[in-house]
N, C-alpha and C positions, 0 to 999 in steps of 0.2 A: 434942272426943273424944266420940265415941259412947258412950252409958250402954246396954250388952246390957239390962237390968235393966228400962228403959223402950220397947225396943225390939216391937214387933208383927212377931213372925214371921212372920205370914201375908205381910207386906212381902218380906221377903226370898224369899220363894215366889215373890211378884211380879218381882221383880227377876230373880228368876234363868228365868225365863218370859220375861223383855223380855228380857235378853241374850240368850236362845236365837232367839229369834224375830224381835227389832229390829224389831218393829212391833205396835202397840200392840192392833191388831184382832185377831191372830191369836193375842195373848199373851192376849187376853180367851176366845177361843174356847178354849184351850189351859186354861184355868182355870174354866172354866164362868161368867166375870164379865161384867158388861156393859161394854161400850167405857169409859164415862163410870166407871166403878169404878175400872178400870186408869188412868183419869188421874186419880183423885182420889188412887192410892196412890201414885202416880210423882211425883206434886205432895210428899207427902209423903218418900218418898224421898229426893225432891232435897233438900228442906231435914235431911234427920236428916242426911246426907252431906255437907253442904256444897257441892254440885257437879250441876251438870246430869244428868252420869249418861249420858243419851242426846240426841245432838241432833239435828234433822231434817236427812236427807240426800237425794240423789237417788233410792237405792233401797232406801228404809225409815228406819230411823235410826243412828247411828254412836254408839257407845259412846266414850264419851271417854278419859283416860289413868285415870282413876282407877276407872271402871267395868271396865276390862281387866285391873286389878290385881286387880278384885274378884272376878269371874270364877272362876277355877279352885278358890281358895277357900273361896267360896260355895258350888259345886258339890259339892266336897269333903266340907261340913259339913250340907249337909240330905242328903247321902247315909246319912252316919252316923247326926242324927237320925231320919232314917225307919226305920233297920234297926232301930236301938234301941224307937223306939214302936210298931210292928208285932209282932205275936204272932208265934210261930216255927211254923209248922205242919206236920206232918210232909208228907214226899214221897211221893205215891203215884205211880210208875212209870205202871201199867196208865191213871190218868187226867190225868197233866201233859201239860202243852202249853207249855212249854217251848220255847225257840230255843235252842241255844248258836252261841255264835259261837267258830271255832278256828282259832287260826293255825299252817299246818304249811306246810312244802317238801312235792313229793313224795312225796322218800322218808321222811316220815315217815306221809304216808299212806297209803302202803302197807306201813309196816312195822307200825303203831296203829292206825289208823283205818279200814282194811280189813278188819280181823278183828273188830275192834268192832262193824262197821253190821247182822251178822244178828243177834247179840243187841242190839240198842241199838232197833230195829225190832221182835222180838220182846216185847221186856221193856216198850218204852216210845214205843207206833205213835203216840202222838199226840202226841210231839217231833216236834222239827224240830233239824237240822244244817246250819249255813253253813260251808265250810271256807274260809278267808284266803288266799293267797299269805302265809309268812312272809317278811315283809325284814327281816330282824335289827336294823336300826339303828332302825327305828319298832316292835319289839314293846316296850320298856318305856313308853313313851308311851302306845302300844294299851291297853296293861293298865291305866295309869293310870285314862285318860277311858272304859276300859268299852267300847271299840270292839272289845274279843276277851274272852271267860270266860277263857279258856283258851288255851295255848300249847306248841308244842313246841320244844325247843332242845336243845344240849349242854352239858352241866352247867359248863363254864369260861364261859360265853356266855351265863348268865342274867341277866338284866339285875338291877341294884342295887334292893334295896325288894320285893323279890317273895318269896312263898315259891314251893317248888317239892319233886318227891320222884324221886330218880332213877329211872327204869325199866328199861335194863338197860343194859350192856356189851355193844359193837357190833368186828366186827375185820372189815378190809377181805380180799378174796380177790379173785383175776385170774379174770376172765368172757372167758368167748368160747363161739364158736357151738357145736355137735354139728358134728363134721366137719370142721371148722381143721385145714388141713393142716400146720399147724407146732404144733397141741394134741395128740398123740397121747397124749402124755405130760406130766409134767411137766417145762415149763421149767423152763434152769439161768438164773441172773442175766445171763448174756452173752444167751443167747438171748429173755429175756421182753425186754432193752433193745433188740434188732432189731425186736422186734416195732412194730405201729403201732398207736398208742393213743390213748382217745378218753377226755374227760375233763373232768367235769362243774364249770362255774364259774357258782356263783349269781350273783358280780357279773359277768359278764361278761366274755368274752373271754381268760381266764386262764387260762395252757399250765403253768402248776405247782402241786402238793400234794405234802401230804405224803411219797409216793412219792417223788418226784424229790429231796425233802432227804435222805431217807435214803439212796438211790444214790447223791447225792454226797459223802457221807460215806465210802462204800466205794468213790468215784472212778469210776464209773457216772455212765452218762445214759442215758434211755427216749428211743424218738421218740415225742412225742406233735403227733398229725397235727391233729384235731379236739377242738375245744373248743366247747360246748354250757350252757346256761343248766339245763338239766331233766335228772333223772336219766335219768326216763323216755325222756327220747329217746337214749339212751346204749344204752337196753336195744335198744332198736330199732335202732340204728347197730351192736350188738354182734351181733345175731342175723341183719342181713341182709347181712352185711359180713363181713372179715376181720379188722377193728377189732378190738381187744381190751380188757379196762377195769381197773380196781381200786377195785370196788364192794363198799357194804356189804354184807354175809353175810346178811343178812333182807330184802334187796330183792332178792336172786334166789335164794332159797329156793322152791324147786316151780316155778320159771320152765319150759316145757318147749323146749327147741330150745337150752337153753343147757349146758354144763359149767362147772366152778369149779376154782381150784386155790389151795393155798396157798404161799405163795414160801417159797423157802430164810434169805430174810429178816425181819426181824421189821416189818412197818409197825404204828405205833401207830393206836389204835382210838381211841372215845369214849366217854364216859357221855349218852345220852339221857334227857332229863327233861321231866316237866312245870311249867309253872308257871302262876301266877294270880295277882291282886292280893287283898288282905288283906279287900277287900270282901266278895270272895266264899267266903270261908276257911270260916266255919259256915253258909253259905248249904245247908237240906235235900238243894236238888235237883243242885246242882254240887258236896256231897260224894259224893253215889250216883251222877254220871255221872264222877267222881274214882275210885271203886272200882271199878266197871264197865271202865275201861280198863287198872287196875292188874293185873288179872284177868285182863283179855287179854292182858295181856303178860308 
């Protein structure tokens, strides 16, 4: 059993240097040590561990079972210790430089993140913003290893271990073009189901939502003709077409070439939220880009 107590953390700095790296030269470059340093601590390692650790492979070196166990862990805990021993220093906007990394679908960037980038550029020109593709089933993961600050979701769909704060209530409305010779007015439920409808599916290929369960509850079917991966190309398929959609209310707000309407039935909506990992909770500068989009929205 390893004695913490006796333990040289500057070791484990090491360690977690070789695991990222898996070679010993660049885990030295990466630490400002000299080659022969990194092997005198990895010498050391191996014996406070009991276990090789890492062993030479064809393309660097391979971490063994027990160095894979150690891993995320390890990661985990000089996160903490660093946050903890570092001063907190306030944020200044006008001089951070700053990256956020943010996971959103489309239509969250254009419902957030759109309205956000003139003040976010104003307030704070020497960030920088990476927007993600969100895939749902890798944002809690993302959030974990720090591969996103920041995330957008719907608040039943936040992933487990996160905080997050909802930002608003979202209700779908029927889009189609200026000039739909079957839009004059508002459709009745027989006639929005004749209609041909296009219809956004993040995973792929998928001719049902929500819409469609509630029609069949009232014994109702839509045709839906087209099925698409992006909202945005719905927007496009809805304006240059006779296509018709049931899109969120703030993704075709100020659209020009489109109209909107709201059906005789009720389709349920959502809560949109953001969320983040606990890393980042009292971090200065991802609570002020936290307010900043609160604000916008």
């Amino acid at each position: 059993m390893t004695n913490l107590r006796r333990l040289d953390l500057n070791l484990l700095v090491t360690l977690d240097a070789l695991l990222e790296e898996r070679n010993v030269t660049r885990a030295a470059q990466r630490l400002n040590y000299s080659q022969p340093s990194v092997s005198v601590q990895l010498a050391k390692l191996r014996e406070t561990f009991s276990d090789p650790l890492l062993l030479p492979g064809p393309r660097g070196m391979t971490p063994t079972a027990r160095a894979l166990e150690l891993r995320e862990p390890l990661r985990q805990a000089l996160d903490e210790l660093e946050r903890a021993v570092l001063p907190v220093a306030p944020f200044d906007p006008a001089t951070a430089q700053d990256t956020w990394r943010v996971a959103a679908t489309d239509n969250a960037e254009q419902a957030i993140l759109l309205p956000l980038l003139a003040r976010l550029r104003a307030l704070a020109p020497n960030t920088r913003l990476a927007v993600i593709q969100a895939e749902p089933p890798r944002l809690g993961k993302q959030a974990q290893t720090g591969a996103i600050d920041l995330g957008f979701h719907t608040t039943d769909e936040i992933p487990e271990g996160l905080r997050y704060r909802p930002l608003f209530r979202e209700h779908y409305v029927l889009v189609g073009r200026t000039g739909h010779p079957r839009l004059k007015r508002r459709p009745t439920l027989a006639q929005f189901c004749k209609l041909e409808h296009v219809i956004a599916s993040p995973d792929g290929g998928g001719f049902r939502g929500i819409t469609d369960t509630v029609l069949e509850r009232a014994g109702l079917q839509r045709r839906v003709v087209l099925s698409v991966p992006h909202f945005l190309f719905v927007l496009s398929a809805v304006a240059n077409t006779d296509l018709v959609a049931m899109l969120p209310s703030r993704l075709v707000r100020g659209v020009p070439g489109l109209k909107t309407f709201d059906l005789a039935v009720e389709i349920p909506g959502y809560e949109m939220a953001m969320f983040w990992h606990e890393r980042s909770h009292r971090d200065p500068g991802h609570q002020w880009l936290r307010e900043r989009i609160v604000e916008t929205v």
